[in-house]
C-alpha positions in Angstrom: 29.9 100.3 10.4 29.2 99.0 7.2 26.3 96.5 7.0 28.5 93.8 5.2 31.2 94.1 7.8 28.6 93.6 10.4 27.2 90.9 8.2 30.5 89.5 8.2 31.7 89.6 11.8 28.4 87.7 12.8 29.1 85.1 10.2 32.6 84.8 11.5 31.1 84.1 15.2 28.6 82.0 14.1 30.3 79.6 12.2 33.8 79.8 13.5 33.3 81.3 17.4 30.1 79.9 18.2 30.8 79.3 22.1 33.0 83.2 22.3 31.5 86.2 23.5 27.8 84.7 24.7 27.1 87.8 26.6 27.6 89.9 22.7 30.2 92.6 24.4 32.3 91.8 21.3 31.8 94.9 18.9 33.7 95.0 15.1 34.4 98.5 13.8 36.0 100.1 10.8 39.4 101.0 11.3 40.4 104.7 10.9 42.9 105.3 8.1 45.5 106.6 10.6 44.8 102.8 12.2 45.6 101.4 9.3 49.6 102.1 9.2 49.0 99.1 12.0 48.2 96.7 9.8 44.6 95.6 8.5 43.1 94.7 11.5 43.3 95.4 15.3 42.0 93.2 18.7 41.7 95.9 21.7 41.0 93.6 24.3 40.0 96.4 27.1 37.2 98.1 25.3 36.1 94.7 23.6 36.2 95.7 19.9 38.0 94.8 17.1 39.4 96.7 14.3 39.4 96.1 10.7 40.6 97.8 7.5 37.8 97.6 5.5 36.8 100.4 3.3 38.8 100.8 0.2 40.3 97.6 0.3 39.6 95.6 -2.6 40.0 91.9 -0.8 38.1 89.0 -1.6 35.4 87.9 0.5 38.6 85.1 2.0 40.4 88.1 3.1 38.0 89.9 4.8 36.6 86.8 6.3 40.1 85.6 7.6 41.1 88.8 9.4 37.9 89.1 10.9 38.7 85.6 12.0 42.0 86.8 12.8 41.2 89.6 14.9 38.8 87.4 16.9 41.5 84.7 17.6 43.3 87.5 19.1 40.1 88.0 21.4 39.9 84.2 22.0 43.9 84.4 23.2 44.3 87.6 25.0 47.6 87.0 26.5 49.4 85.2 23.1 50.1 87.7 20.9 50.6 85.3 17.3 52.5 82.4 19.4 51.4 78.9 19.7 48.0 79.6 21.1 47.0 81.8 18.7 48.1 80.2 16.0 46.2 76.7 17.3 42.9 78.5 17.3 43.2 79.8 14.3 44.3 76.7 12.8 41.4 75.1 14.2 39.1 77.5 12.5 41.0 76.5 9.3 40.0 73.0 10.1 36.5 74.3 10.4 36.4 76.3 6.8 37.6 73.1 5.3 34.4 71.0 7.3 32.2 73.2 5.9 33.4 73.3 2.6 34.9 76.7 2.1 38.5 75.9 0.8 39.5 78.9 0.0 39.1 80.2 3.4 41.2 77.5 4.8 44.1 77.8 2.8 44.5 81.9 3.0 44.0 80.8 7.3 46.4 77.9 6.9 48.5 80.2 5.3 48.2 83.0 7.9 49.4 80.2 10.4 52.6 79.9 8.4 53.3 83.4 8.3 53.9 83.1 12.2 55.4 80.3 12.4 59.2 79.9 14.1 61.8 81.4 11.8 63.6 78.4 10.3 67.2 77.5 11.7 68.6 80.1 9.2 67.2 82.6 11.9 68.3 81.5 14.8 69.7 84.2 17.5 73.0 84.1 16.3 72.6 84.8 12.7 70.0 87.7 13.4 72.0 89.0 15.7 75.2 89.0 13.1 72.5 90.7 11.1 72.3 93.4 13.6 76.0 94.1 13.7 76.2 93.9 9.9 73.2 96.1 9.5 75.1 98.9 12.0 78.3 98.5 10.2 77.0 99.0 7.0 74.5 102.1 7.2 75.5 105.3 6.9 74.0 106.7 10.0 73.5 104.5 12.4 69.3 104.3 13.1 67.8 104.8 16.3 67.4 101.2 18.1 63.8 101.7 17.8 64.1 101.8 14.4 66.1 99.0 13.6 63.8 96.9 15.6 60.9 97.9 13.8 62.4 97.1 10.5 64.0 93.7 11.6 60.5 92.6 13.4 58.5 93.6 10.5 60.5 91.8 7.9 60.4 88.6 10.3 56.3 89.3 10.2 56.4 89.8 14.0 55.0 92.1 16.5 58.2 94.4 18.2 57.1 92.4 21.7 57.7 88.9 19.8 60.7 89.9 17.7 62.5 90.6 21.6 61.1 88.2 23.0 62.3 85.5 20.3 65.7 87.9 20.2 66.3 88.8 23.7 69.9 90.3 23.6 69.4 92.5 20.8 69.2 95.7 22.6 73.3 94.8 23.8 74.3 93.6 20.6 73.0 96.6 18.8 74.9 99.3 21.6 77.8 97.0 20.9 78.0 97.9 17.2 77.5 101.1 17.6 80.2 101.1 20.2 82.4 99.1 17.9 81.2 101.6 15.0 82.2 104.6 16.7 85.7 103.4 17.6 86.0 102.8 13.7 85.5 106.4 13.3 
């Protein structure tokens, strides 16, 4: 691991974390490139280590703080994915980069917090899942339901687990398009 994303990590559970992981079994890695289609950073809870993205990225020292940051709320709130747990610990390390004068670091976290926020009413299971019949009725082939979920859960900024989870009838609204695509045929 390189010595400034070890110097990093320790900064980030120092000043951020300072009551997590007493015993140290918390370890930070660099990510593998085939890792990295996963985003730029990675909690894996069972083997205690946490991924991150961090050669050949060319982030300022905000970024590579916050997903550090990020990565360990995920350690601090096994179980909560980027729902309201999450995003109140990492909202309280926000509070903390502002206490100790580092601005910049709380905005970009304040503004990770947003990114996982609720959807706004525009969202709401209705209109996604009009989305979902309009999105069938309108492509050429019809993509694989796995596919379809992937794209509509990463344009909401959500995980596939959150996205049906927030969305819990799309898999039957999707097989009724189809159903209702076929018989268009």
């Amino acid at each position: 691991m390189p010595s400034t994303l070890k110097k990093a990590f320790e900064q980030a559970r120092s000043d951020y974390f300072p009551h997590w992981d007493r015993l140290g079994r918390w370890r930070c890695r660099q990510m593998a490139l085939q890792q990295q289609t996963r985003g730029d950073g990675l909690c894996v809870p069972s083997t205690h280590t946490i991924y991150i993205a961090w050669k050949g990225k060319n982030w300022s020292r905000e970024q590579r703080l916050g997903v550090i940051i990020h990565e360990i709320c995920h350690a601090t709130q096994v179980r909560s994915g980027h729902e309201a747990p999450w995003q109140k610990r990492l909202t309280k390390a926000a509070e903390k980069a502002k206490e100790i004068g580092d601005m910049e670091l709380a905005l970009w976290l304040r503004r990770e917090v947003q990114r996982y926020q609720p959807p706004p009413a525009s969202l709401t299971p209705k209109s996604v899942y009009q989305e979902i019949r309009n999105f069938v009725k309108e492509t050429g082939t019809i993509p694989s339901l796995a596919r379809m979920i992937a794209e509509f859960s990463r344009s909401r900024s959500m995980t596939r687990r959150e996205f049906l989870k927030r969305y819990p009838r799309t898999k039957q609204v999707y097989q009724a398009a189809v159903a209702t695509n076929h018989q268009r045929s």
